[in-house]
C-alpha positions in Angstrom: 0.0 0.0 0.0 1.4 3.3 -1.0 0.3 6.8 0.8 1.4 9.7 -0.9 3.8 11.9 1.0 1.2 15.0 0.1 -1.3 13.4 2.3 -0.4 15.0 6.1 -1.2 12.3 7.7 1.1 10.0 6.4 3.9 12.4 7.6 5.0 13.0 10.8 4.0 16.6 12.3 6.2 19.1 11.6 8.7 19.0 14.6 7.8 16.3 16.2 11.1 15.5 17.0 11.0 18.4 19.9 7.7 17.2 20.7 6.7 15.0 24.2 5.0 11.5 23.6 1.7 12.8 24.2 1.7 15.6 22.0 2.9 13.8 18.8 0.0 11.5 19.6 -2.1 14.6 19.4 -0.9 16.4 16.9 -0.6 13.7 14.7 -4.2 12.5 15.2 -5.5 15.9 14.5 -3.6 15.8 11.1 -6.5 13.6 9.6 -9.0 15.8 10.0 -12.8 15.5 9.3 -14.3 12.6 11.5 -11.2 10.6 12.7 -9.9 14.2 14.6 -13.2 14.7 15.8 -13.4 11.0 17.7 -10.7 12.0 19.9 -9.0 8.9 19.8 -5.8 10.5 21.8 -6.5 9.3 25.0 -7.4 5.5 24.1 -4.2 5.6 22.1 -1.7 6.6 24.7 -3.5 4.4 26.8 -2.9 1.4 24.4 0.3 2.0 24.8 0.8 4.2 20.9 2.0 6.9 23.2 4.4 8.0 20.6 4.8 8.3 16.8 7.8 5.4 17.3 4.9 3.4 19.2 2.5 3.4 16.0 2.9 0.3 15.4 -0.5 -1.7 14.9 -2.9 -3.0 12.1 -6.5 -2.0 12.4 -7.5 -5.3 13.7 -5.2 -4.2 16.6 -7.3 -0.7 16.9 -10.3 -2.3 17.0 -9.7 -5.3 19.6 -7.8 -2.4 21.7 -10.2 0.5 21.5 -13.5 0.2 22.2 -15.0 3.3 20.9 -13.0 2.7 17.7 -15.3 2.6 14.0 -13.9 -0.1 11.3 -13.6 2.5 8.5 -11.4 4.6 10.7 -9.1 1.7 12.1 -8.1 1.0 8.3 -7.3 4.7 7.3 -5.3 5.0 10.8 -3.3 1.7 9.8 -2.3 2.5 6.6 -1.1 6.0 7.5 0.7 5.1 10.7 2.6 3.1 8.2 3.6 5.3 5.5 4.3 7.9 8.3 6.7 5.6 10.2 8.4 4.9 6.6 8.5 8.4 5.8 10.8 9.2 9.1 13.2 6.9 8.4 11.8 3.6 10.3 11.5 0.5 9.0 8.1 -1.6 9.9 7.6 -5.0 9.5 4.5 -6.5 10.0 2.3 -9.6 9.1 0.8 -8.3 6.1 3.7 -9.3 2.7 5.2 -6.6 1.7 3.5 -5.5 -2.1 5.9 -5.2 -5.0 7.7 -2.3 -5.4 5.8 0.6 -7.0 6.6 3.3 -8.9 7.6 6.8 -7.4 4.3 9.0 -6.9 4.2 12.3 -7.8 3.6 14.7 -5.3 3.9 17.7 -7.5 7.4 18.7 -5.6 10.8 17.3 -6.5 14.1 18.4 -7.4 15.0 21.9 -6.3 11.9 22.8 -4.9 11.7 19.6 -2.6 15.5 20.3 -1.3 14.6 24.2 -1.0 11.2 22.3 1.9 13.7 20.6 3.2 16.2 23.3 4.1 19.6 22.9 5.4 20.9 19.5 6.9 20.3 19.4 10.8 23.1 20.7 12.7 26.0 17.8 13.3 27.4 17.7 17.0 30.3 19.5 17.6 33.1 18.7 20.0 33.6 15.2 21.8 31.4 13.1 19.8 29.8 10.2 21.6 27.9 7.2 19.8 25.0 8.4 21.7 25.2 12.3 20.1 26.5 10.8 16.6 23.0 8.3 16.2 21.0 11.3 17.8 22.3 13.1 15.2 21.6 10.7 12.5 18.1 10.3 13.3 17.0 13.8 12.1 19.5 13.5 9.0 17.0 10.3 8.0 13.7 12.0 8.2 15.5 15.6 6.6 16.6 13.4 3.4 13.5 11.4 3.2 12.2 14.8 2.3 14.0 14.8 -1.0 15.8 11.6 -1.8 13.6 8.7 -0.6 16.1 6.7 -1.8 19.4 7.9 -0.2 17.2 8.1 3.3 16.7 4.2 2.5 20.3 3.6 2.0 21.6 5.8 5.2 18.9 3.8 7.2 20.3 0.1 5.5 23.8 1.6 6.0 23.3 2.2 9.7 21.3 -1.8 10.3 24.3 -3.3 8.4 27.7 -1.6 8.8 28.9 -4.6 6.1 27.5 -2.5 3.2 29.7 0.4 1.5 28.4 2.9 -0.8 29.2 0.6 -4.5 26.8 -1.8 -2.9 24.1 0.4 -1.4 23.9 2.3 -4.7 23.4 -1.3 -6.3 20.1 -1.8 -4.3 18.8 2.0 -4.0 20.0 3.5 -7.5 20.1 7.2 -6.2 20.5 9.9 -8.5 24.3 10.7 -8.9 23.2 14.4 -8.5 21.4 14.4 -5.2 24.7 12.3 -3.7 27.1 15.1 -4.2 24.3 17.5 -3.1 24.1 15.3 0.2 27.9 15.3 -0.1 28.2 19.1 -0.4 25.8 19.5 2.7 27.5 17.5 4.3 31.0 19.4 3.6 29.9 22.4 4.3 28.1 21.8 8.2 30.6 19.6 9.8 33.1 20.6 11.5 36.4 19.6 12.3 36.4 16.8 14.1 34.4 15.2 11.3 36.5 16.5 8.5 40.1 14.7 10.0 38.8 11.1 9.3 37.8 12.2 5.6 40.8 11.7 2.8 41.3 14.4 0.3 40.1 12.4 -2.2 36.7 11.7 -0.2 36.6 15.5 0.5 36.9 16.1 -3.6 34.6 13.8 -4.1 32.2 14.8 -2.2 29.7 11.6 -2.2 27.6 12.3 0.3 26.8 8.2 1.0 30.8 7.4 1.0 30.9 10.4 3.5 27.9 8.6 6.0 29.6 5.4 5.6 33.4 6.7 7.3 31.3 8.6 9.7 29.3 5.8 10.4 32.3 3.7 10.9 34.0 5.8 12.9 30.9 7.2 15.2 28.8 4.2 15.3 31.0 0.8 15.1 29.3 -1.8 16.1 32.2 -3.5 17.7 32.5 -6.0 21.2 33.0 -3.5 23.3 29.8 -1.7 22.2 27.6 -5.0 22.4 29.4 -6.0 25.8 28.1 -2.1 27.2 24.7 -2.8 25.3 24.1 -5.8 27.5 25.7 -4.7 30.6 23.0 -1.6 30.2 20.4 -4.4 29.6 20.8 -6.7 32.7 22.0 -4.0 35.2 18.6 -1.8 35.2 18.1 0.4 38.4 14.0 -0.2 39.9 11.6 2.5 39.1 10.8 5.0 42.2 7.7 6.0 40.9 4.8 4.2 39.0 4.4 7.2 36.9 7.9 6.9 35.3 7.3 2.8 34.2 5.9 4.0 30.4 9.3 5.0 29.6 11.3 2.9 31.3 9.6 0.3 30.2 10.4 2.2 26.4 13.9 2.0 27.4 14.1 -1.8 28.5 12.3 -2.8 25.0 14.8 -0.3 22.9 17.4 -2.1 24.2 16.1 -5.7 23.7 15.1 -4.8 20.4 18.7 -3.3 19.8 20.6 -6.8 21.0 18.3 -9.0 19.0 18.9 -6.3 16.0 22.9 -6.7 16.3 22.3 -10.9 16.5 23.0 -10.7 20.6 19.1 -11.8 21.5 18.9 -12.4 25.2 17.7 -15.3 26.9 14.3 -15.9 28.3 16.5 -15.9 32.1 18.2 -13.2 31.2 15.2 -10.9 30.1 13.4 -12.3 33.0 15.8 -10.9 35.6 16.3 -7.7 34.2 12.4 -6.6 34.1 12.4 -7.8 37.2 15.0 -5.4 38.4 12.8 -2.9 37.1 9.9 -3.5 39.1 11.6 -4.6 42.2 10.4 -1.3 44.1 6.6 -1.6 42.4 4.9 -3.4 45.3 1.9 -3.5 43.3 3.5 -5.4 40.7 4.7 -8.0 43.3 2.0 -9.0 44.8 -0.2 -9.4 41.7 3.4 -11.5 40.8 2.8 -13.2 43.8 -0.8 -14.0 43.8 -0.9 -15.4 40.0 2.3 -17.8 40.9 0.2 -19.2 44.0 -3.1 -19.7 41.6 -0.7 -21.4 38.9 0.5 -23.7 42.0 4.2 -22.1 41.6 4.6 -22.0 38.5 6.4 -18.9 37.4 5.0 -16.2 35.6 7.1 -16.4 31.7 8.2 -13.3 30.2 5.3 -12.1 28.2 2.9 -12.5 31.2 5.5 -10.2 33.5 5.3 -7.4 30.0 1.3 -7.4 30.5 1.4 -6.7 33.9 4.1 -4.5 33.3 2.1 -2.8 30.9 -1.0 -2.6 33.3 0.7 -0.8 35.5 2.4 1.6 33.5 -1.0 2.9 32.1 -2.6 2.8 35.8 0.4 4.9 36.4 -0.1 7.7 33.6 -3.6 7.8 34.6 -2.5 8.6 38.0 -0.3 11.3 36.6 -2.9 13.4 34.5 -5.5 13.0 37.6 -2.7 14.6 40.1 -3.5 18.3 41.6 -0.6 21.0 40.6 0.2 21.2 44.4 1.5 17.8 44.8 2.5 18.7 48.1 -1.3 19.0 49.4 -0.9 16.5 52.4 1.7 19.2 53.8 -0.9 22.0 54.6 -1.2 23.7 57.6 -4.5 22.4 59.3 -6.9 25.4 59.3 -9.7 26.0 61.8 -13.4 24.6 61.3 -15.9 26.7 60.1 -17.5 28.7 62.7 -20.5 27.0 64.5 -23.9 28.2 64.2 -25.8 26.0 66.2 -26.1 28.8 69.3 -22.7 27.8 70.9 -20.8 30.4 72.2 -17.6 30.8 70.4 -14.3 30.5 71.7 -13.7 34.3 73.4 -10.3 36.6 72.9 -8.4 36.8 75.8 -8.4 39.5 77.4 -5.3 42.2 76.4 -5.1 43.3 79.4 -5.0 40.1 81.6 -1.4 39.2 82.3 0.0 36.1 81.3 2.8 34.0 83.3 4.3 31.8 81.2 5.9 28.5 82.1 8.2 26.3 80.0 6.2 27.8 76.7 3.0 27.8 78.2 0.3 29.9 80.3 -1.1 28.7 83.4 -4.3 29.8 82.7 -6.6 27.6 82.1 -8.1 26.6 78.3 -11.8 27.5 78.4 -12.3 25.4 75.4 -10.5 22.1 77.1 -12.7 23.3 80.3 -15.7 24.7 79.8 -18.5 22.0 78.5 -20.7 24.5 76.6 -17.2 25.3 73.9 -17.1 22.9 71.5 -13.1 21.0 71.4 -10.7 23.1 71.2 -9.1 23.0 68.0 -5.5 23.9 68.9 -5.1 20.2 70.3 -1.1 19.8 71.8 -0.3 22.7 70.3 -2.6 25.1 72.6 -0.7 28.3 74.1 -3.0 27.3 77.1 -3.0 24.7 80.1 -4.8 21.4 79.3 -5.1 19.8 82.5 -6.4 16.2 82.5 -8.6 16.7 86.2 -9.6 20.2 84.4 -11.3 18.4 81.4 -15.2 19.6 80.4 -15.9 19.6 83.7 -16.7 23.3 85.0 -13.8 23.3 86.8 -13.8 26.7 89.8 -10.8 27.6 88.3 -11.5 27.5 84.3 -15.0 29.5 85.6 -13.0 31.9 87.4 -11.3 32.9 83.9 -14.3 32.7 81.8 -15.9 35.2 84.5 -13.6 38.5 83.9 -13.8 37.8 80.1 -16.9 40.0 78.6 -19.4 37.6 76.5 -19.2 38.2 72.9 -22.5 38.3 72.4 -23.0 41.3 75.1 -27.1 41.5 75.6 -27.7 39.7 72.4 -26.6 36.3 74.7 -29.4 33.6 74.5 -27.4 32.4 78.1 -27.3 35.1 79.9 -28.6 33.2 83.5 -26.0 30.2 82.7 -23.1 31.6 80.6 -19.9 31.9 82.2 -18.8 34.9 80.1 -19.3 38.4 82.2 -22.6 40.4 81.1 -22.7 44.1 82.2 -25.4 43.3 83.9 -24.5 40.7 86.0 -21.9 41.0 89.1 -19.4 39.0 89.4 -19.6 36.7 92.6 
């Protein structure tokens, strides 16, 4: 099935690259506009698991068995352009449906000049100590940049990196470029790098200026896949530090199938043990995880959970986890509020009373000797304070009238003056009323 590259769907959104997970899933969604935009399919999707554009892999028997609010007709559209759009940036998907025979280029209207002047200029190169890491960083955004002119010199850069065996005689064998767009490659090339790129590059390369016989010395020098590199790979994939946090699994759990996919890619596939022990490492701090581990292995009468059963739970948790994450308040730090007062009470109960400004106060290892009226007094309600009162709290003084709490309450003047409902029982002073 061929999409053409005019259709925006089948094209990955125009920076997607600088993009979060979520949003590509979004903005790529909205590109098919009409119907399919409207469904708002964005959450089911990153639920699913397609919580990126590398993540859109599926066939629309896949969509509809995953998504329940997902229509047939829409399903097949999505398919097809998830894989053109995965093609067009430079990934190769395989899937059970045979490949067709190769078709002839379509015509989008753009090519030659005008489709190098949409592309612009090649994406920056890294510049001083280049790492392996920086250098395939790098050569991700060169794929997708030359797929925008040259689908075949994107094709051999992407064979080129999969199978460091080739050289350019024998990529240009299988791709059949156009002689012209490899020196335009080359000159691009020539003219953006730097240095420290330019030293491992004869003079006869540099005259040359064949911009796949330039990717292929780079690529050999940057991105060797040599013993040492597959002994780090593996080290990286057994020795995995536990998630902290449920809400970071989704990419960790990216991370642990990158580099599965990458060992079993260079011919190193790891053994079922070996998998087993680093997921496991993973999830060792997810206690959620271990006792659903647990109870499964007691209903399977110890057997052991296998791999693929581990990835679903995995995988069950991860999307509990990034529900968790969207439902969270901003102030994530809620449960360390200062506890404020109740709401006043309107059922007739006096309220607690000021003290008095002028009443003096002797203080004794950080707190008065007076008595709390609210701790005292049964007609306050408790007083809200608790441990932390400024007042006395004695235990033989609790809600029980005490002479002493009374004596307080008497010099203190009701709140409530002649309004008071309890004037002949309140302990507050009234104008009215002498003190005895």
């Amino acid at each position: 099935m061929v999409v053409s590259r005019s259709v925006e769907s089948a094209n990955p959104p125009a920076g997607y690259d600088k993009m979060s997970g979520d949003d590509q899933v979004r903005r790529w969604l909205a590109s098919f506009k009409g119907t399919i935009a409207d469904a708002d399919y964005v959450d089911a999707f990153i639920d699913s698991g397609y919580d990126c554009l590398e993540n859109m892999i599926f066939s629309a028997d896949d969509l509809m068995d995953g998504i329940e609010t997902m229509k047939q007709g829409h399903a097949n559209r999505i398919s097809r352009d998830a894989a053109a759009m995965l093609e067009n940036i430079g990934n190769i998907v395989t899937g059970a449906v045979v490949s067709p025979p190769p078709a002839t280029p379509v015509n989008t209207g753009v090519s030659g000049v005008d489709s190098i002047k949409i592309a612009g200029a090649i994406p920056k190169p890294p510049t001083g100590d280049i790492t392996r890491v920086a250098f395939g960083e790098w050569l991700g955004k060169v794929i997708p940049w030359l797929r925008l002119w040259s689908r075949e010199l994107a094709n051999a850069v992407v064979e080129r990196r999969d199978n460091p065996a080739l050289d350019q005689v024998g990529l240009q064998g299988k791709h059949a470029w156009e002689e012209g767009d490899n020196i335009i490659l080359g000159s691009q090339l020539l003219a953006s790098l730097g240095n420290e790129f330019k030293v491992h590059f004869t003079q006869a390369v540099q005259d040359a200026s064949e911009g796949i016989d330039i990717m292929c010395t780079m690529m050999d020098r940057y991105y060797k896949v040599d013993d040492e590199y597959l002994l780090g790979l593996e080290y990286r994939f057994k020795d995995q530090q536990p998630v902290q946090d449920i809400g970071q699994l989704r990419a960790r759990l990216a991370t642990w199938y990158s580099l599965r996919k990458e060992l079993e890619d260079k011919g190193h596939p790891q053994s079922e043990l070996t998998q087993k022990g680093s997921l496991l490492k993973v999830m060792s701090k997810i206690t959620a995880f271990q006792a659903c581990r647990d109870a499964v292995e007691v209903m399977q009468k110890g057997m052991p959970m296998l791999v693929p059963e581990l990835l679903v739970l995995a995988e069950k948790l991860a999307a509990r986890g990034d529900r968790e994450s969207k439902s969270e308040p901003k102030n994530k730090n809620k449960y360390d509020k200062k506890p404020t007062l109740p709401p006043p009470n309107n059922t007739g109960m006096p309220a607690i009373p000021l003290p008095s400004p002028i009443m003096p106060i002797a203080m004794v290892g950080g707190r008065s000797k007076r008595p709390c009226l609210a701790w005292g007094l049964k007609s306050l309600p408790e007083c809200p304070n608790g441990d932390t009162c400024s007042y006395a709290h004695d235990p033989a003084k609790y809600k029980n009238d005490h002479a002493d709490t009374i004596s307080v309450a008497r010099v203190i003047p009701c709140r409530f003056g002649n309004e008071c409902e309890r004037k002949g029982s309140c302990h507050f002073k009234h104008a009215a009323v002498q003190d005895k």
